[in-house]
C-alpha positions as a Markdown table, in Angstrom:
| # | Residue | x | y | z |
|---|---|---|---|---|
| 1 | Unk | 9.3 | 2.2 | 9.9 |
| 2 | Unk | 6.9 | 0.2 | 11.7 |
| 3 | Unk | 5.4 | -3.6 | 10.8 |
| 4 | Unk | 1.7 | -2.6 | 9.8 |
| 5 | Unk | 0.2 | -6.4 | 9.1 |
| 6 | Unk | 0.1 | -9.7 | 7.5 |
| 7 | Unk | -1.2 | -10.3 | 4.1 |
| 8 | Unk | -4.1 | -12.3 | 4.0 |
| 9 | Unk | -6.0 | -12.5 | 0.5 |
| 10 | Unk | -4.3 | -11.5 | -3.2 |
| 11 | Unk | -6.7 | -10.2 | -6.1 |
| 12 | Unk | -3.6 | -10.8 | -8.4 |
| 13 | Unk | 0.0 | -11.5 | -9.0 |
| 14 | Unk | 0.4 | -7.9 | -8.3 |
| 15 | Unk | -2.4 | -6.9 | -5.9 |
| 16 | Unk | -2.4 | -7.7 | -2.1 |
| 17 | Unk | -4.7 | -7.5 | 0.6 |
| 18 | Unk | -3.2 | -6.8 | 4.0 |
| 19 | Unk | -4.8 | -6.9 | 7.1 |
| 20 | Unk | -3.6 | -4.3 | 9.8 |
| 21 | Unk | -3.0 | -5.3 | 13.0 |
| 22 | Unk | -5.4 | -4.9 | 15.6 |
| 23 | Unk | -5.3 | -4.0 | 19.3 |
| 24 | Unk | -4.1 | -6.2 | 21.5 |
| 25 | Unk | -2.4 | -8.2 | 18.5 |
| 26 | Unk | 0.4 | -6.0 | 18.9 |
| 27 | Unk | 3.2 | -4.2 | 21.2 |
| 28 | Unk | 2.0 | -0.8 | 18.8 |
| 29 | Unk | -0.6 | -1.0 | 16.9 |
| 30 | Unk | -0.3 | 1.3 | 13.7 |
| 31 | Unk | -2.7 | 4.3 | 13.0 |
| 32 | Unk | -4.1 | 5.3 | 10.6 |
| 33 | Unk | -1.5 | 7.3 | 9.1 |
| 34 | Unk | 0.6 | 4.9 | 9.0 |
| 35 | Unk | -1.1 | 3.0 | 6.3 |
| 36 | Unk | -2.5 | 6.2 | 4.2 |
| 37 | Unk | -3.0 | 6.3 | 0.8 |
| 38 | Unk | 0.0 | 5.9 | -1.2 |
| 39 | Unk | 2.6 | 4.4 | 1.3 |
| 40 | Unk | 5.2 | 3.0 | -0.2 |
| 41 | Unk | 5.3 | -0.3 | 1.8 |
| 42 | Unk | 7.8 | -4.1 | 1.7 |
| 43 | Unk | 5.9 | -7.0 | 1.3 |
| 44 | Unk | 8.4 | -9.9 | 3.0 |
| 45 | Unk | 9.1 | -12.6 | 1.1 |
| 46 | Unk | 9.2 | -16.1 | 3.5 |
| 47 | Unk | 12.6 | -17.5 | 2.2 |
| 48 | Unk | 16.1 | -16.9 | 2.4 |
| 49 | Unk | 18.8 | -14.1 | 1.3 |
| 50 | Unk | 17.5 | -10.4 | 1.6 |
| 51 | Unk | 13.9 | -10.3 | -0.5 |
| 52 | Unk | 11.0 | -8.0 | -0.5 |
| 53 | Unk | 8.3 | -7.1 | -2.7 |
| 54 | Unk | 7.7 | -3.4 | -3.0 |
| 55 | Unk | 4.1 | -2.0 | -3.0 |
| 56 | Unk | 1.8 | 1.2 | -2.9 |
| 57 | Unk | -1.2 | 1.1 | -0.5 |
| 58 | Unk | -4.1 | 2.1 | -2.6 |
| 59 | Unk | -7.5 | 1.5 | -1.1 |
| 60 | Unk | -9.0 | 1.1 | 2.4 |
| 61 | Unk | -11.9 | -1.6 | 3.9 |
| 62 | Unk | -12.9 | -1.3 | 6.8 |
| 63 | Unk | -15.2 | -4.7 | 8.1 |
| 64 | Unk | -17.5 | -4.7 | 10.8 |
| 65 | Unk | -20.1 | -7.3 | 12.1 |
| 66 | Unk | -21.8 | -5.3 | 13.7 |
| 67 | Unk | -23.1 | -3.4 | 10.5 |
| 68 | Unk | -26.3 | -4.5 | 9.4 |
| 69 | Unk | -27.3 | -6.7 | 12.8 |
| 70 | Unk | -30.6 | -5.9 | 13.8 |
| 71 | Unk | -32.3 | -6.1 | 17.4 |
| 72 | Unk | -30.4 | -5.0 | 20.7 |
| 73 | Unk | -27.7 | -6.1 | 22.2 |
| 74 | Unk | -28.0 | -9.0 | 24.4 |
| 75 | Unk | -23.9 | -7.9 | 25.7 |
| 76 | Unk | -22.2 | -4.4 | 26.8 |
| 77 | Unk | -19.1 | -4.2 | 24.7 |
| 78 | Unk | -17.0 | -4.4 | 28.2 |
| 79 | Unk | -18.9 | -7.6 | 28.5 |
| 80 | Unk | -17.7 | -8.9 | 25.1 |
| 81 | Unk | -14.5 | -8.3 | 25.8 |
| 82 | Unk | -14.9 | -10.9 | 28.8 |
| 83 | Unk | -16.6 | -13.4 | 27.4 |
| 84 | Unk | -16.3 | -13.3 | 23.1 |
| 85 | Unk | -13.3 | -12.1 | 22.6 |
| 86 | Unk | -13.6 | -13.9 | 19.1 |
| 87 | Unk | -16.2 | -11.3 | 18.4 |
| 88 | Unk | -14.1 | -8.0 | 18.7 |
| 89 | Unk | -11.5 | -9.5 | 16.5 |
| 90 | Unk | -14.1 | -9.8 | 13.8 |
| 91 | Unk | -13.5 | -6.2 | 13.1 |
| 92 | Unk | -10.4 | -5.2 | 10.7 |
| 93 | Unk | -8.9 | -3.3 | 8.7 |
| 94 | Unk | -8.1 | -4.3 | 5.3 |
| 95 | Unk | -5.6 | -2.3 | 3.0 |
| 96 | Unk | -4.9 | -2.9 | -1.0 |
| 97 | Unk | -1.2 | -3.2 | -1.7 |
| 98 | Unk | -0.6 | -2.8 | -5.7 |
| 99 | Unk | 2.8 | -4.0 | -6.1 |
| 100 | Unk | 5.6 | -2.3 | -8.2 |
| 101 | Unk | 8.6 | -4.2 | -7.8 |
| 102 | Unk | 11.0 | -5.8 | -6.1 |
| 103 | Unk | 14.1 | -5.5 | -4.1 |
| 104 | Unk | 16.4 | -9.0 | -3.9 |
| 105 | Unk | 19.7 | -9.3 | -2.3 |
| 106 | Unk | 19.7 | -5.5 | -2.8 |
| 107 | Unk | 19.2 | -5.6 | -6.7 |
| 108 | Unk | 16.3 | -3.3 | -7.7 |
| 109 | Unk | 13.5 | -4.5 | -10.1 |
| 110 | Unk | 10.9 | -2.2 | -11.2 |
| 111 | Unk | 7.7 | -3.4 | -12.6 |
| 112 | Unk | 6.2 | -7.0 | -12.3 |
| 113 | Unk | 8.0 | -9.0 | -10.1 |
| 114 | Unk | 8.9 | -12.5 | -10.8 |
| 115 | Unk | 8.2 | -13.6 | -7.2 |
| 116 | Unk | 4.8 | -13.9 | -5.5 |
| 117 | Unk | 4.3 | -13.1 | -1.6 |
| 118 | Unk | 2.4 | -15.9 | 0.5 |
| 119 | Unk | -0.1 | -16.0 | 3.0 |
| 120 | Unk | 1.1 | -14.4 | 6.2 |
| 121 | Unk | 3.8 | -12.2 | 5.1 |
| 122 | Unk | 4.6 | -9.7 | 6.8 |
| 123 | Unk | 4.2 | -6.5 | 5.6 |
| 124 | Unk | 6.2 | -3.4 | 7.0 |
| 125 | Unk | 6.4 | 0.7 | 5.9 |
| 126 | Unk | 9.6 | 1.1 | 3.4 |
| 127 | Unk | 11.7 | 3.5 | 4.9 |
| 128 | Unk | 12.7 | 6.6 | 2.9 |
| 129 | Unk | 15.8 | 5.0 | 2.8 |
| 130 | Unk | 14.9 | 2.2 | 1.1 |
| 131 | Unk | 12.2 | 4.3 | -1.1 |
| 132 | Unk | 15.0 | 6.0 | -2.6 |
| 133 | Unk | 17.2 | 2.9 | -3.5 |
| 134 | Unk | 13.8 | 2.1 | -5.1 |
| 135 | Unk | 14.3 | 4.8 | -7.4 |
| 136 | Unk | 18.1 | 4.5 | -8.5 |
| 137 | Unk | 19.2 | 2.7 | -11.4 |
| 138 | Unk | 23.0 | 2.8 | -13.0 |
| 139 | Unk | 22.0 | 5.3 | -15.2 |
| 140 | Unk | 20.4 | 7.4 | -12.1 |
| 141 | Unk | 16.7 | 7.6 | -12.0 |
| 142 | Unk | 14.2 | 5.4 | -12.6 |
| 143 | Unk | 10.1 | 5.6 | -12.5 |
| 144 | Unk | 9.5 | 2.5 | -15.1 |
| 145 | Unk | 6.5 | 1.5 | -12.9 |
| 146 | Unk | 4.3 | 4.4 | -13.6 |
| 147 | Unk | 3.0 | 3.7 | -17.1 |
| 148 | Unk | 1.3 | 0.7 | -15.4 |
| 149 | Unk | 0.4 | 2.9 | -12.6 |
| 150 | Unk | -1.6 | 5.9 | -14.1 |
| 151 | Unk | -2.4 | 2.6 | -16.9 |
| 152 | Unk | -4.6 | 1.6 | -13.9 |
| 153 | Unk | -8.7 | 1.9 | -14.1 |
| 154 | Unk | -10.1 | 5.0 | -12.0 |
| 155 | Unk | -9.6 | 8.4 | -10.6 |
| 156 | Unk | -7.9 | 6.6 | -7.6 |
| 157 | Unk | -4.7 | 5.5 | -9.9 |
| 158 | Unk | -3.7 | 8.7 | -11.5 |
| 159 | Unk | -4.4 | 10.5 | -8.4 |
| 160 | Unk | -2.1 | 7.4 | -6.3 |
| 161 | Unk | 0.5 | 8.4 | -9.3 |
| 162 | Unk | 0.3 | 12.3 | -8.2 |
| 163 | Unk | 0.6 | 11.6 | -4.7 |
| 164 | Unk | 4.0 | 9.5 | -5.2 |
| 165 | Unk | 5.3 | 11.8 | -7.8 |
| 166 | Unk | 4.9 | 14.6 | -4.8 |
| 167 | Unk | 6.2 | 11.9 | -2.5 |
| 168 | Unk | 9.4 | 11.8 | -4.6 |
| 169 | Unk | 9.9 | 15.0 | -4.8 |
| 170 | Unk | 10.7 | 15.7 | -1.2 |
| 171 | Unk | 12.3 | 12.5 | -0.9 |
| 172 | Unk | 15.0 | 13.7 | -4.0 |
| 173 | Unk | 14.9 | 16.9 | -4.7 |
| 174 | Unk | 17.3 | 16.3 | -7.0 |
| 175 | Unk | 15.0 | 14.6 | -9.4 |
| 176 | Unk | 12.7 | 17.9 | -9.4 |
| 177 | Unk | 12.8 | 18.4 | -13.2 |
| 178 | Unk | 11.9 | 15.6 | -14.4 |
| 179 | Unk | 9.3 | 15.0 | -11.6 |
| 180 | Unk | 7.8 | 18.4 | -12.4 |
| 181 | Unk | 7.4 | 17.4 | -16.4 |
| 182 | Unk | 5.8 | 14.4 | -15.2 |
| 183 | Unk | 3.1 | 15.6 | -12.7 |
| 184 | Unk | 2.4 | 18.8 | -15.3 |
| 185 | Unk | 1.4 | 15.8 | -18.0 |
| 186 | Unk | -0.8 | 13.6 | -15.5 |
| 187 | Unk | -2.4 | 17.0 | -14.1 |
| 188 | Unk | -3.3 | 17.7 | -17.6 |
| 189 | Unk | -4.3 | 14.5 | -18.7 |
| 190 | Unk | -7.0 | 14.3 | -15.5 |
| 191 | Unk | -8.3 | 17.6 | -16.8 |
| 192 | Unk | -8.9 | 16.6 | -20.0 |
| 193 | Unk | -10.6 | 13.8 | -19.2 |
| 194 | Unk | -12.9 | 15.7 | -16.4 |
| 195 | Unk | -13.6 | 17.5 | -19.4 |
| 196 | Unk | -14.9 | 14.7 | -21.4 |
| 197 | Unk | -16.4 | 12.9 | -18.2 |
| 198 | Unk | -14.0 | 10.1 | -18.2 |
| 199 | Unk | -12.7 | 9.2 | -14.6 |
C-alpha cells in the first residue's frame, strides 16, 4: 500500500480528482501501476477516530504545458530544472476517484457516503486487506455499490464493474458463484448493447 496523492478538485459528492505525486515531491513516487484503472483506493478523511472514504480510480489526465507552445525553446530542460523549477511542476497527473463508500471507526457503509473528503486529503491504495472488509456485511457478502456502478454513463463504467468483479474474485474466492452470475449478466448486457450501438 503506498500514499499515491492529494486530492485536489471534486466533480461531485461522489467523484474526486486526485493529483499524483510528482518527482521530487516524494521519498517514492508511485507508477503508473499503482494508480491503474480500477484501484480500489482510501480517501482520508481530516478529522478524528478511524475514517476513510472508499473509491475506484476510473479515468486518467495527464497535463502538460508544454503541449500546444509554439516556437523553440529559449531553455534546455536541465536548465529548467536550475532556474524554473515552478515550470516542471506544471506537469501532473490527474486521476478520477468515483467513490463507493465508506469505512468509519471500522463500520462498513456501502454506497453514498454521508461524509465529504476536503481539499488535500490524502489519498492512499486500500490494501487487500482492507478491500475485503469492504466486502463483508453480517450477513456475509455485500456488492450494494454496483447498481450505481454499471448505472454509470459509458463503456468505461461497466467495463470498471468487470474489472472489480475479476478483482474480487482472486481477492475471495469464496464469493466465486455469485461473482460468476454477476459478471455472466454484465458481459451479456455489454453485448447486447454493442449490438444495438449503445456504449
Amino acid at each position: 500500500m503506498c500514499i499515491l496523492g492529494k486530492i485536489v478538485k471534486s466533480n461531485s459528492h461522489t467523484d474526486y480528482v486526485c493529483q499524483i505525486i510528482g518527482p521530487g515531491e516524494a521519498e517514492y513516487v508511485p507508477q503508473n501501476t499503482d494508480y491503474a484503472f480500477g484501484t480500489f483506493v482510501k480517501i482520508d478523511l481530516n478529522d478524528h477516530g478511524d475514517r476513510c472514504l472508499v473509491g475506484l480510480i476510473y479515468d486518467t489526465v495527464l497535463l502538460n504545458p508544454d503541449f500546444g507552445r509554439l516556437g523553440p525553446r529559449l531553455s534546455t530542460e536541465s536548465d529548467l530544472q536550475i532556474f524554473s523549477p515552478d515550470y516542471l511542476n506544471e506537469r501532473a497527473v490527474l486521476v478520477g476517484i468515483l467513490v463507493v463508500g465508506q469505512i468509519v471507526d471500522g463500520q462498513v457503509q456501502q454506497g453514498v457516503p454521508m461524509l465529504a473528503a476536503t481539499n488535500e486529503a490524502t489519498v492512499s491504495q486500500l490494501d487487500d486487506e482492507t478491500i475485503k472488509q469492504f466486502h463483508k456485511s453480517e450477513n456475509g457478502f455485500q456488492l450494494t455499490y454496483m447498481p450505481n456502478l454499471i448505472g454509470q454513463t459509458g463503456l468505461l463504467a461497466r467495463n470498471l464493474a468487470l474489472g472489480i468483479l475479476h478483482q474480487l474474485g482472486r481477492l475471495m474466492p469464496e464469493n466465486q458463484a455469485i461473482l460468476r452470475a454477476i459478471t455472466d449478466d454484465l458481459k451479456w448486457q455489454l453485448h447486447i448493447n454493442s449490438m444495438r450501438g449503445h456504449a
